[in-house]
MITORVO-830603 format. One record per atom (N, C-alpha, C, O): residue number from 1; residue in three letters; chain; atom name; x negated, y negated, z. Coordinates in steps of 0.1 Angstrom, whole numbers. Layout:
BEGIN
+-----+-----+----+----+-------+-------+-------+
:   i :  aa : ch : at :     u :     v :     w :
+-----+-----+----+----+-------+-------+-------+
: NUM : ala :  A : CA :     X :     Y :     Z :
...
+-----+-----+----+----+-------+-------+-------+
end
This chain:
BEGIN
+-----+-----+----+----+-------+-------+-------+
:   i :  aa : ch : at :     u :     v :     w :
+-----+-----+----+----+-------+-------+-------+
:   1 : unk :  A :  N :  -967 :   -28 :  1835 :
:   1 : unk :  A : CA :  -962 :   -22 :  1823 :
:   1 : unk :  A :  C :  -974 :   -20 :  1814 :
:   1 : unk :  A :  O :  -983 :   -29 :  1814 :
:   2 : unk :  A :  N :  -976 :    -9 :  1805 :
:   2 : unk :  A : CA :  -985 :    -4 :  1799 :
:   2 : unk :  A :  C :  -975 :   -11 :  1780 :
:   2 : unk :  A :  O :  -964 :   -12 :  1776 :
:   3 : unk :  A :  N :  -989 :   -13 :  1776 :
:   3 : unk :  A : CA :  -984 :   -12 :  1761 :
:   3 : unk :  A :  C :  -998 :    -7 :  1750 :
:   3 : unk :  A :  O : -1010 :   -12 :  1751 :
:   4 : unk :  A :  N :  -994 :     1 :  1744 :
:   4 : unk :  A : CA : -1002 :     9 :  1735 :
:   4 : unk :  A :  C : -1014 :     3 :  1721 :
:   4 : unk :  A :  O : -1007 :    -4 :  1713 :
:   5 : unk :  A :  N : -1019 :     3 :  1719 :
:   5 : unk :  A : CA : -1029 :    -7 :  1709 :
:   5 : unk :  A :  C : -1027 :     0 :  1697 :
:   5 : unk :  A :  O : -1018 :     8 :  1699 :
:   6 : unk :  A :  N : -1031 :     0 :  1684 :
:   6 : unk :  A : CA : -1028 :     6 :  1672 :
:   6 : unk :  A :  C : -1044 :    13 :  1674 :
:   6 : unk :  A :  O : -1049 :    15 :  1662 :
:   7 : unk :  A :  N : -1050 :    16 :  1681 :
:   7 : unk :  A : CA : -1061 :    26 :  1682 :
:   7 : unk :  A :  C : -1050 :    37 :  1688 :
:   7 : unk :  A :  O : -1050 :    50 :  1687 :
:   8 : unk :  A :  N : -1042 :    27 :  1695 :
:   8 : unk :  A : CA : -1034 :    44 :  1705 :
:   8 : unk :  A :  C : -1038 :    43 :  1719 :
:   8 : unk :  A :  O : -1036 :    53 :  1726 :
:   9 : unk :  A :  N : -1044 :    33 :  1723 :
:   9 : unk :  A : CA : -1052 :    34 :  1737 :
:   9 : unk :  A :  C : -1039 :    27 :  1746 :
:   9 : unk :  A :  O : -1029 :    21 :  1742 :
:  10 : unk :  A :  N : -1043 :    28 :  1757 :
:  10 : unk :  A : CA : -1027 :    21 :  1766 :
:  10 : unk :  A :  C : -1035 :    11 :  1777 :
:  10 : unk :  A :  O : -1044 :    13 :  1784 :
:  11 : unk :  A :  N : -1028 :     0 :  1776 :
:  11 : unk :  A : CA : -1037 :   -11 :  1782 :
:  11 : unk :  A :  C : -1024 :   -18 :  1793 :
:  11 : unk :  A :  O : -1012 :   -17 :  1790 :
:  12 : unk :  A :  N : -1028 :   -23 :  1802 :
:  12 : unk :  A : CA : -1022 :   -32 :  1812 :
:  12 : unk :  A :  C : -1017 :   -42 :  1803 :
:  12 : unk :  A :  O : -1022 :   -45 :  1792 :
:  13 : unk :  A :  N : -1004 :   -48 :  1809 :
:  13 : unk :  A : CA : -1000 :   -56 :  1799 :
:  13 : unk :  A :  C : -1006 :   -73 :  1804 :
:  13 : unk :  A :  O : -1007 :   -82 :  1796 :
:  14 : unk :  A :  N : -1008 :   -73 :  1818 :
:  14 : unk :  A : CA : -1015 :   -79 :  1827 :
:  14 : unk :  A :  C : -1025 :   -85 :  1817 :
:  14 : unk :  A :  O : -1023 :   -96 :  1812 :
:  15 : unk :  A :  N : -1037 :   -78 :  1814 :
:  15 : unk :  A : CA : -1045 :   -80 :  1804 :
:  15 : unk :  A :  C : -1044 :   -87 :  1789 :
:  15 : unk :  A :  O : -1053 :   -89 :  1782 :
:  16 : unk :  A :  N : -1029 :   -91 :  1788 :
:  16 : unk :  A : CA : -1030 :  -100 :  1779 :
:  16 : unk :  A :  C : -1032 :  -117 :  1779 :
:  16 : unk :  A :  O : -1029 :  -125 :  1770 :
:  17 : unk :  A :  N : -1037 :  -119 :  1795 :
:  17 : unk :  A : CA : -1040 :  -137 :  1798 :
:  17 : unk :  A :  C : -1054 :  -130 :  1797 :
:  17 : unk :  A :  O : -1059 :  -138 :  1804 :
:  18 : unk :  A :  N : -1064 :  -122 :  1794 :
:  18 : unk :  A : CA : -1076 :  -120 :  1788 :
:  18 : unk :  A :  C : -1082 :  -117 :  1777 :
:  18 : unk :  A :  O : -1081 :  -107 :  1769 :
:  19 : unk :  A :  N : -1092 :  -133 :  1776 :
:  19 : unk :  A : CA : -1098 :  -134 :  1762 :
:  19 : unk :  A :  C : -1103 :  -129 :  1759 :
:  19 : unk :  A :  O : -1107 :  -135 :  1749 :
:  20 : unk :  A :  N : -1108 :  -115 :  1761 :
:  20 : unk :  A : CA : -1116 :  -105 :  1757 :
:  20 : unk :  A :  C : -1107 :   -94 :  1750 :
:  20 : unk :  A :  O : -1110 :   -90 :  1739 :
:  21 : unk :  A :  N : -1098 :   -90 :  1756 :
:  21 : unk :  A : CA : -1086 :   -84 :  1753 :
:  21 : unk :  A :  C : -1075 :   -89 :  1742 :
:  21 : unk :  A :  O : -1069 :   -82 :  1734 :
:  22 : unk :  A :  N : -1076 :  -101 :  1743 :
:  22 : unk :  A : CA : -1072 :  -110 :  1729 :
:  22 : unk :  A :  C : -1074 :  -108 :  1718 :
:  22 : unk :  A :  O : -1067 :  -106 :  1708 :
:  23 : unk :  A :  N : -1094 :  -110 :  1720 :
:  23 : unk :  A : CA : -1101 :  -105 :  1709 :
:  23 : unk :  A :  C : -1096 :   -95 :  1700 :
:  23 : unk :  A :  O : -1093 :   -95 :  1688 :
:  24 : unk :  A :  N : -1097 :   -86 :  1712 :
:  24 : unk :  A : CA : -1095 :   -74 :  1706 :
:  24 : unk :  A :  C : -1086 :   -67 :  1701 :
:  24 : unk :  A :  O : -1088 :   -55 :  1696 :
:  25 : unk :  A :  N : -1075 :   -73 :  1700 :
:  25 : unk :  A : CA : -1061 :   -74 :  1695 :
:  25 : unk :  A :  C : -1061 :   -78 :  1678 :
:  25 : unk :  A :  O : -1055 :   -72 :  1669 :
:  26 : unk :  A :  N : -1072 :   -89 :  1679 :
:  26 : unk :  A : CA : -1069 :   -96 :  1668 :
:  26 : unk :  A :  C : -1080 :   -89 :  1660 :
:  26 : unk :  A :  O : -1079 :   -90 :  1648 :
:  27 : unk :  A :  N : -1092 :   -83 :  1664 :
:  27 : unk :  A : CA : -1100 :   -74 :  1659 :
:  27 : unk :  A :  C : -1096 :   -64 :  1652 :
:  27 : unk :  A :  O : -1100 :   -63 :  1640 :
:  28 : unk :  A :  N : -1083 :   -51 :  1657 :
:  28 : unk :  A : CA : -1076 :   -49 :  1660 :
:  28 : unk :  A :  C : -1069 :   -48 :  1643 :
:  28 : unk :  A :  O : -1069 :   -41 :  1633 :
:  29 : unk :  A :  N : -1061 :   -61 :  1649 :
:  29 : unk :  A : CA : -1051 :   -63 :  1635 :
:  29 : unk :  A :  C : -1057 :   -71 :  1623 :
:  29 : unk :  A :  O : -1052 :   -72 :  1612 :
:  30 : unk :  A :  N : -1069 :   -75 :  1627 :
:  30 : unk :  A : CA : -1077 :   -75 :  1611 :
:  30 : unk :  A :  C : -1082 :   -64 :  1604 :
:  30 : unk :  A :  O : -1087 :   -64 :  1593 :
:  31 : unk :  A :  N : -1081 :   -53 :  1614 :
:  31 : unk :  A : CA : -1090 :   -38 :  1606 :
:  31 : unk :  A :  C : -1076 :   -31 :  1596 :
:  31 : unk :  A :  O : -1077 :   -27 :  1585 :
:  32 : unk :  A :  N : -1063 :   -34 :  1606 :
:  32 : unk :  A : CA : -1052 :   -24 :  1600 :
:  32 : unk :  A :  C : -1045 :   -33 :  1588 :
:  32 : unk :  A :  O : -1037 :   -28 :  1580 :
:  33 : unk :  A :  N : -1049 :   -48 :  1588 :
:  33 : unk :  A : CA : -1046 :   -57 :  1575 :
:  33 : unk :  A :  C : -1055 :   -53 :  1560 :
:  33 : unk :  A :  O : -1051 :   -51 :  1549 :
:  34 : unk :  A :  N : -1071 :   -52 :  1567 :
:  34 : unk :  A : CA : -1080 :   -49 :  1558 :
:  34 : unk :  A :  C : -1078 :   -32 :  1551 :
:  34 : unk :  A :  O : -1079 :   -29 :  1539 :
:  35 : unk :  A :  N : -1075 :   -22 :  1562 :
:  35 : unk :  A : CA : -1069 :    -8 :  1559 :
:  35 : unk :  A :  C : -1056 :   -10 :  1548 :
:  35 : unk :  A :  O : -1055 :    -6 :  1536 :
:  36 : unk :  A :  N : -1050 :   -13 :  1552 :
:  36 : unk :  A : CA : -1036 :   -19 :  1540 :
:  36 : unk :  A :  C : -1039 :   -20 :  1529 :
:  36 : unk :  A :  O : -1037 :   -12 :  1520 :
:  37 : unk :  A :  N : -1046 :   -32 :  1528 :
:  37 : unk :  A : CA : -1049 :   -37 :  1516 :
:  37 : unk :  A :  C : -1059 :   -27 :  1510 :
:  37 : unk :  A :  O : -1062 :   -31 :  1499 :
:  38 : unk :  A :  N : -1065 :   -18 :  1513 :
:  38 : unk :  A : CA : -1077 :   -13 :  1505 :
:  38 : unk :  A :  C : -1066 :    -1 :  1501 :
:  38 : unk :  A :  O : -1065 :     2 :  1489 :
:  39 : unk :  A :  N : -1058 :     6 :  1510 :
:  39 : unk :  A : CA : -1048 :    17 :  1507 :
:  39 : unk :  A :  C : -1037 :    10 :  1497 :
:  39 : unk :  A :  O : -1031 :    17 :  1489 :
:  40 : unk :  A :  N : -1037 :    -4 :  1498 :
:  40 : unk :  A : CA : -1025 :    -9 :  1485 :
:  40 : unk :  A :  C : -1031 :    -6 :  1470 :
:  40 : unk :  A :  O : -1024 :    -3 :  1461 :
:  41 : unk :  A :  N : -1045 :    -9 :  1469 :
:  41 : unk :  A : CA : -1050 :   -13 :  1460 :
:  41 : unk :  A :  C : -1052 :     3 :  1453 :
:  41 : unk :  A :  O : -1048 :     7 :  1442 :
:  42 : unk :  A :  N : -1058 :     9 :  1464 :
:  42 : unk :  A : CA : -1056 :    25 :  1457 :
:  42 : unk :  A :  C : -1043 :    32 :  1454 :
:  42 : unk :  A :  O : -1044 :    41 :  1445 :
:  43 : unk :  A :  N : -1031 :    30 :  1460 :
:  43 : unk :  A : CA : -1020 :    33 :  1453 :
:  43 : unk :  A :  C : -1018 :    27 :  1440 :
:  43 : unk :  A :  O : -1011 :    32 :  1432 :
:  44 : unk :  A :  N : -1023 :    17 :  1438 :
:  44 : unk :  A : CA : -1019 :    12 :  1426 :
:  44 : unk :  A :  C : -1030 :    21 :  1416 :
:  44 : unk :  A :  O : -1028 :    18 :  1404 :
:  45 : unk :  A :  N : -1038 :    29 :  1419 :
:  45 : unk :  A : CA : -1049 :    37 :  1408 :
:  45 : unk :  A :  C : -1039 :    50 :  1404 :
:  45 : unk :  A :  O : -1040 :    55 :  1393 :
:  46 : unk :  A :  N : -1027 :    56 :  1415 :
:  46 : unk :  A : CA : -1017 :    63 :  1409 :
:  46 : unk :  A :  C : -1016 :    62 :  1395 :
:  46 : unk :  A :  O : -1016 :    52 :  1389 :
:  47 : unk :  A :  N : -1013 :    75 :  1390 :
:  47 : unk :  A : CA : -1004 :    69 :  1372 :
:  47 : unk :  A :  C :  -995 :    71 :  1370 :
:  47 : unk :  A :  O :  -990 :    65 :  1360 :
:  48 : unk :  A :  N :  -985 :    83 :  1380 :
:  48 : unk :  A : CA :  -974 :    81 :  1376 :
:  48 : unk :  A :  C :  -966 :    71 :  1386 :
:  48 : unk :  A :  O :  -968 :    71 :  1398 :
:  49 : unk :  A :  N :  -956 :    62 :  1379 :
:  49 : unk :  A : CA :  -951 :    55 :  1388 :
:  49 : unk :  A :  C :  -942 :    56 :  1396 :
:  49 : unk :  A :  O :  -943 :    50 :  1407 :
:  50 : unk :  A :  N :  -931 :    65 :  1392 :
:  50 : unk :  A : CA :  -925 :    69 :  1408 :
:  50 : unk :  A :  C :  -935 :    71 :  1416 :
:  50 : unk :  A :  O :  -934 :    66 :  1427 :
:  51 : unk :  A :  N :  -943 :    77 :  1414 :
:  51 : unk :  A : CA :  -950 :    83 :  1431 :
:  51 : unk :  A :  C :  -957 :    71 :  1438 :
:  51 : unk :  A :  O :  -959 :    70 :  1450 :
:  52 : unk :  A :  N :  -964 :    60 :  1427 :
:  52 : unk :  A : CA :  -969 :    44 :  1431 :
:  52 : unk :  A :  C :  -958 :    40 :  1436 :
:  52 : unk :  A :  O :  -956 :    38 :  1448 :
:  53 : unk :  A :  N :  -948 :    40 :  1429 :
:  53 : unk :  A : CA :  -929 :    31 :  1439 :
:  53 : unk :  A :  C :  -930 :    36 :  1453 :
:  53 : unk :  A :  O :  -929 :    30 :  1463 :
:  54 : unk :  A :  N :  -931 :    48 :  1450 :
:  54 : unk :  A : CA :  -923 :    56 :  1464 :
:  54 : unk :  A :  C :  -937 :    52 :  1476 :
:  54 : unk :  A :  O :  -935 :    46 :  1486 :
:  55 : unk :  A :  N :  -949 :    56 :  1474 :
:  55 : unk :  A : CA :  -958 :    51 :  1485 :
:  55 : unk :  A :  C :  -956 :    35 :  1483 :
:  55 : unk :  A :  O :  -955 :    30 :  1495 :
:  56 : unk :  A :  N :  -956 :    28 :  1475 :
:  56 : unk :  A : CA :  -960 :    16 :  1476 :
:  56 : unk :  A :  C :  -944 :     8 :  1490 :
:  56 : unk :  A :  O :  -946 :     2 :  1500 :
:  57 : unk :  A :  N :  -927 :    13 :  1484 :
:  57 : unk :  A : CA :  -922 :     6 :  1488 :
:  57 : unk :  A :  C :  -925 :    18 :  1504 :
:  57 : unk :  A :  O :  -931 :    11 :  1513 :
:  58 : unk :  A :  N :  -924 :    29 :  1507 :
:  58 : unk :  A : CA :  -925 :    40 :  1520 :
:  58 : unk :  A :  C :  -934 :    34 :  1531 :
:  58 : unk :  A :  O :  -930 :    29 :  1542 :
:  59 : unk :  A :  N :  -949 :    34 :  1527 :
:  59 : unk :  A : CA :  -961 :    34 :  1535 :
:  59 : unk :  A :  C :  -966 :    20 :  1535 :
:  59 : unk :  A :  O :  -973 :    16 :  1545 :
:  60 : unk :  A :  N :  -963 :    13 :  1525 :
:  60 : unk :  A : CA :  -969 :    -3 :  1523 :
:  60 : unk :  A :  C :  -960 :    -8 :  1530 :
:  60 : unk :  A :  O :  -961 :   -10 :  1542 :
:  61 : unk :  A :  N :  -949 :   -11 :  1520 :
:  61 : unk :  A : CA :  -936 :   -20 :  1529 :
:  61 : unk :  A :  C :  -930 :   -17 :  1536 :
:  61 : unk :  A :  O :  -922 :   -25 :  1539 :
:  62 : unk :  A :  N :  -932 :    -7 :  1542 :
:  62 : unk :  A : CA :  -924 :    -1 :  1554 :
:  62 : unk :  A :  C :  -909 :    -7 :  1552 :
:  62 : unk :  A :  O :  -902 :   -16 :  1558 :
:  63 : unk :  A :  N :  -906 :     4 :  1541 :
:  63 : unk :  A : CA :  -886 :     3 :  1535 :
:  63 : unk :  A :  C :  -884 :    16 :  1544 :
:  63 : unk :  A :  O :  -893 :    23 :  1550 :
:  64 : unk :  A :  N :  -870 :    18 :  1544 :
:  64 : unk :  A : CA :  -865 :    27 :  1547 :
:  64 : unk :  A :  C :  -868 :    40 :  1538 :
:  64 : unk :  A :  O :  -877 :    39 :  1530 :
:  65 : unk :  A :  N :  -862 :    53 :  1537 :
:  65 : unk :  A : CA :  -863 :    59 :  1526 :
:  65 : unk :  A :  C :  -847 :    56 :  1517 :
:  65 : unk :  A :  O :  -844 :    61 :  1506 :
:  66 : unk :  A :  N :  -840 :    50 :  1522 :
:  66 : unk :  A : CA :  -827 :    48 :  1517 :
:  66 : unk :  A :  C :  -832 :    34 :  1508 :
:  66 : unk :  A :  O :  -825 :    31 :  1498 :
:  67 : unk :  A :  N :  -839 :    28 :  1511 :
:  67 : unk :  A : CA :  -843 :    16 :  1500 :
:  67 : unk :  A :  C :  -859 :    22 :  1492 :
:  67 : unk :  A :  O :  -864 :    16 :  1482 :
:  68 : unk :  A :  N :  -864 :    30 :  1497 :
:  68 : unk :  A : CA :  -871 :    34 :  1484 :
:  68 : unk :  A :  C :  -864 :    43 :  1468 :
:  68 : unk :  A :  O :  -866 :    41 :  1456 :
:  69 : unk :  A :  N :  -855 :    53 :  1477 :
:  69 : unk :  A : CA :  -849 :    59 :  1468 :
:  69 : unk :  A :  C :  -843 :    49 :  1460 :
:  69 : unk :  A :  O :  -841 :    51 :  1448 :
:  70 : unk :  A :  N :  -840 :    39 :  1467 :
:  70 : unk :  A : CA :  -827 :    29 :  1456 :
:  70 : unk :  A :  C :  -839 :    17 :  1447 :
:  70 : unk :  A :  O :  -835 :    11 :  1437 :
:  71 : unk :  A :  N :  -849 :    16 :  1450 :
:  71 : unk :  A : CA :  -857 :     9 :  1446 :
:  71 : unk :  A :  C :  -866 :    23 :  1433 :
:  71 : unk :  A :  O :  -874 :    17 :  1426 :
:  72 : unk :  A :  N :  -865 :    34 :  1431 :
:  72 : unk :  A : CA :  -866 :    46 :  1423 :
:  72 : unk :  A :  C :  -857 :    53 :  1417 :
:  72 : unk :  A :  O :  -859 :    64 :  1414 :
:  73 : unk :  A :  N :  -841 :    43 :  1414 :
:  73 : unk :  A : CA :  -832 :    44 :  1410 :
:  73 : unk :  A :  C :  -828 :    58 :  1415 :
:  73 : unk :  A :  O :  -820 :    63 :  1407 :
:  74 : unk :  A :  N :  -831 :    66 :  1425 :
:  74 : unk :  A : CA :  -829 :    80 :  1431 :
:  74 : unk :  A :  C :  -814 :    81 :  1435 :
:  74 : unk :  A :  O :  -809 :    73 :  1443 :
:  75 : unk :  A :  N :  -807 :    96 :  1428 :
:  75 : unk :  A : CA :  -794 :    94 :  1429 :
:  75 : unk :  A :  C :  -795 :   105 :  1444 :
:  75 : unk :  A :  O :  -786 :   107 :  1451 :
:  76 : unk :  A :  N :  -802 :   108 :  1445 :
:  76 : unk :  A : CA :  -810 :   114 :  1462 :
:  76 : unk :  A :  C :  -817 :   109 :  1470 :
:  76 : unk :  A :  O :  -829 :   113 :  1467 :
:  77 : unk :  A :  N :  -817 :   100 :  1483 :
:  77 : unk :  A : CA :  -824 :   102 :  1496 :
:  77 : unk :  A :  C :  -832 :   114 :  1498 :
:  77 : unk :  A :  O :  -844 :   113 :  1496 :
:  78 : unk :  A :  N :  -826 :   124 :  1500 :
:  78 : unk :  A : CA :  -831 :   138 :  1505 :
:  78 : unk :  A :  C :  -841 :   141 :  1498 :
:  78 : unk :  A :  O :  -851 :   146 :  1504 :
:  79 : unk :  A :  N :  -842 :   140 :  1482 :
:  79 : unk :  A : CA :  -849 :   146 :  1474 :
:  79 : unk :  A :  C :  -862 :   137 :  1474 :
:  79 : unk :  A :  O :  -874 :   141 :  1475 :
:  80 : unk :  A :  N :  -855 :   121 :  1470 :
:  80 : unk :  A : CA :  -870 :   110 :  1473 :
:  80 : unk :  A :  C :  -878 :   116 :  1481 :
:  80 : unk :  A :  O :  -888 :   121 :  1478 :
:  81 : unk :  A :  N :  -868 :   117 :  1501 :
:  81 : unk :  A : CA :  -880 :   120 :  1507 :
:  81 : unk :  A :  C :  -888 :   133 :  1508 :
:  81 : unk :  A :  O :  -900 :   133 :  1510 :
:  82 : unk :  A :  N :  -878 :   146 :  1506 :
:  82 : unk :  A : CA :  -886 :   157 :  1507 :
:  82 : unk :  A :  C :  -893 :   162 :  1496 :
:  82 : unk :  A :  O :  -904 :   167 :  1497 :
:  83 : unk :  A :  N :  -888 :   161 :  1485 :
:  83 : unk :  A : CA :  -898 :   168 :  1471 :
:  83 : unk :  A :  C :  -907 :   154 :  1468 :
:  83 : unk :  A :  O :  -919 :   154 :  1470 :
:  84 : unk :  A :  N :  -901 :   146 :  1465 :
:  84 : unk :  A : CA :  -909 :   133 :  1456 :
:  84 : unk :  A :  C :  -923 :   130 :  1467 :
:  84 : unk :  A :  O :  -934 :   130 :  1463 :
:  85 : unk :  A :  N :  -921 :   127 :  1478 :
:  85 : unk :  A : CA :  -928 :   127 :  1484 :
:  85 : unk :  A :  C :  -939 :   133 :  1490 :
:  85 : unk :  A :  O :  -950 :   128 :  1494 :
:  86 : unk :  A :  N :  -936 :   145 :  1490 :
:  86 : unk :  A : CA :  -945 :   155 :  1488 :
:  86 : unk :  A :  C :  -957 :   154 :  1479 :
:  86 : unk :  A :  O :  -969 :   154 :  1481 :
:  87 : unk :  A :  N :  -948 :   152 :  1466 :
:  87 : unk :  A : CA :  -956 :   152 :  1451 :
:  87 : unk :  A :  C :  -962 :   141 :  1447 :
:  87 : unk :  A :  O :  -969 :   140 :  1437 :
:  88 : unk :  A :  N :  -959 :   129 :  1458 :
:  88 : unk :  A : CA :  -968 :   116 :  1457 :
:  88 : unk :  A :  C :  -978 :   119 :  1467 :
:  88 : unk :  A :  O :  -989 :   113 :  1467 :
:  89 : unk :  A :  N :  -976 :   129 :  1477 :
:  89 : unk :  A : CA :  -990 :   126 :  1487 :
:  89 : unk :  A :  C :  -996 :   133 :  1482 :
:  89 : unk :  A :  O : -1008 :   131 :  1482 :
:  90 : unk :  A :  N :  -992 :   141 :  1479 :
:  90 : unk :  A : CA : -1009 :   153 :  1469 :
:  90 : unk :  A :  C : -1013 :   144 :  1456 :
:  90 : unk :  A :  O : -1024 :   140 :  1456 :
:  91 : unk :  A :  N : -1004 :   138 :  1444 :
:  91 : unk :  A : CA : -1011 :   130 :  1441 :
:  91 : unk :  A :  C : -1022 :   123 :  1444 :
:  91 : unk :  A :  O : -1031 :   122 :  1436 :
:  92 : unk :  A :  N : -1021 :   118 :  1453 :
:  92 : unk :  A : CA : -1028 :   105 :  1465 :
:  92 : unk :  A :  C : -1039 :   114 :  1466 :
:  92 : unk :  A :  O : -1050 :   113 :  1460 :
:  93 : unk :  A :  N : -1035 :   124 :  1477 :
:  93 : unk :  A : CA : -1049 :   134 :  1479 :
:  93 : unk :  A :  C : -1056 :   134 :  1469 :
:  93 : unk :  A :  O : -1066 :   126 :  1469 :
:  94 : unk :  A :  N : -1052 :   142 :  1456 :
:  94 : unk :  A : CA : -1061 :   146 :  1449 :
:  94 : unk :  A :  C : -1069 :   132 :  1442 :
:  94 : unk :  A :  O : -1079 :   135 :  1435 :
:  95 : unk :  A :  N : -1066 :   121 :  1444 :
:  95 : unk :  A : CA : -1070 :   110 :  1434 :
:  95 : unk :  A :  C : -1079 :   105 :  1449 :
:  95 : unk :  A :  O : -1088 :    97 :  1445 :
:  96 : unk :  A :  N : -1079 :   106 :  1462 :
:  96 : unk :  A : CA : -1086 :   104 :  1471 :
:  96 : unk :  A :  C : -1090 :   115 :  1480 :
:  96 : unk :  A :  O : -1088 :   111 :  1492 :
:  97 : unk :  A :  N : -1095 :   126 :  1481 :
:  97 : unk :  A : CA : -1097 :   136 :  1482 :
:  97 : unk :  A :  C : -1107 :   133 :  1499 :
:  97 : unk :  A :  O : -1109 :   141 :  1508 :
:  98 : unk :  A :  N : -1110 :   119 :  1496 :
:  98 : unk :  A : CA : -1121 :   124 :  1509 :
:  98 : unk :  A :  C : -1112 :   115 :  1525 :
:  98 : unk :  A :  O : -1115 :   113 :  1537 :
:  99 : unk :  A :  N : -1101 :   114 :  1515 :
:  99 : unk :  A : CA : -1095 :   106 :  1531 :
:  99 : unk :  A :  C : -1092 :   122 :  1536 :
:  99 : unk :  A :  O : -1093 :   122 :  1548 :
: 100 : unk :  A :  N : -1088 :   134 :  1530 :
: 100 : unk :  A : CA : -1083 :   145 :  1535 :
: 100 : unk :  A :  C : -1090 :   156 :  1536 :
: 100 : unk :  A :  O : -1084 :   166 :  1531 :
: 101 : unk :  A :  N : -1105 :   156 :  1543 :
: 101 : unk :  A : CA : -1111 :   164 :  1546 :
: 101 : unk :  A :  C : -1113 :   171 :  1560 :
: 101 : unk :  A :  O : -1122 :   180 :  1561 :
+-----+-----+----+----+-------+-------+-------+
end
């Protein structure tokens, strides 16, 4: 059985009684902890705050969109995700411009 790495690579699953492979796991999930946290810290440089809510509970917390909208008092799902959301990732772009080059 194959299982996929958060690089995206697909590895034997066999390979996990190896300590090298281990490593690399935990290599791995220290980059995408350290990635998080540097991406948490910059949502928080946002100014308007719905669009900090909506990435912070969407992409951080990994909420549903039915618990971000309700966590942004949003009397729409639909709208949270298709307009608001929109208007928080260009926010983001424009305030980090070089992650989107």
């Amino acid at each position: 059985m194959l299982i996929l790495s958060i690089k995206g690579q697909l590895h034997d699953m066999e390979d996990e009684a190896d300590p090298e492979y281990i490593e690399r796991l935990k290599e791995d999930l220290e980059r995408f902890e350290q990635l998080k946290l540097r991406v948490h810290d910059e949502v928080l440089q946002i100014k308007d705050n719905k669009y900090k809510v909506l990435l912070m509970e969407y992409y951080i917390r990994n909420r549903t969109w039915e618990q971000t909208a309700m966590a942004l008092n949003a009397k729409s799902v639909k709208n949270t995700r298709e307009n608001l959301r929109e208007a928080a990732l260009k926010a983001f772009a424009a305030k980090f411009p070089q992650y989107f080059t």
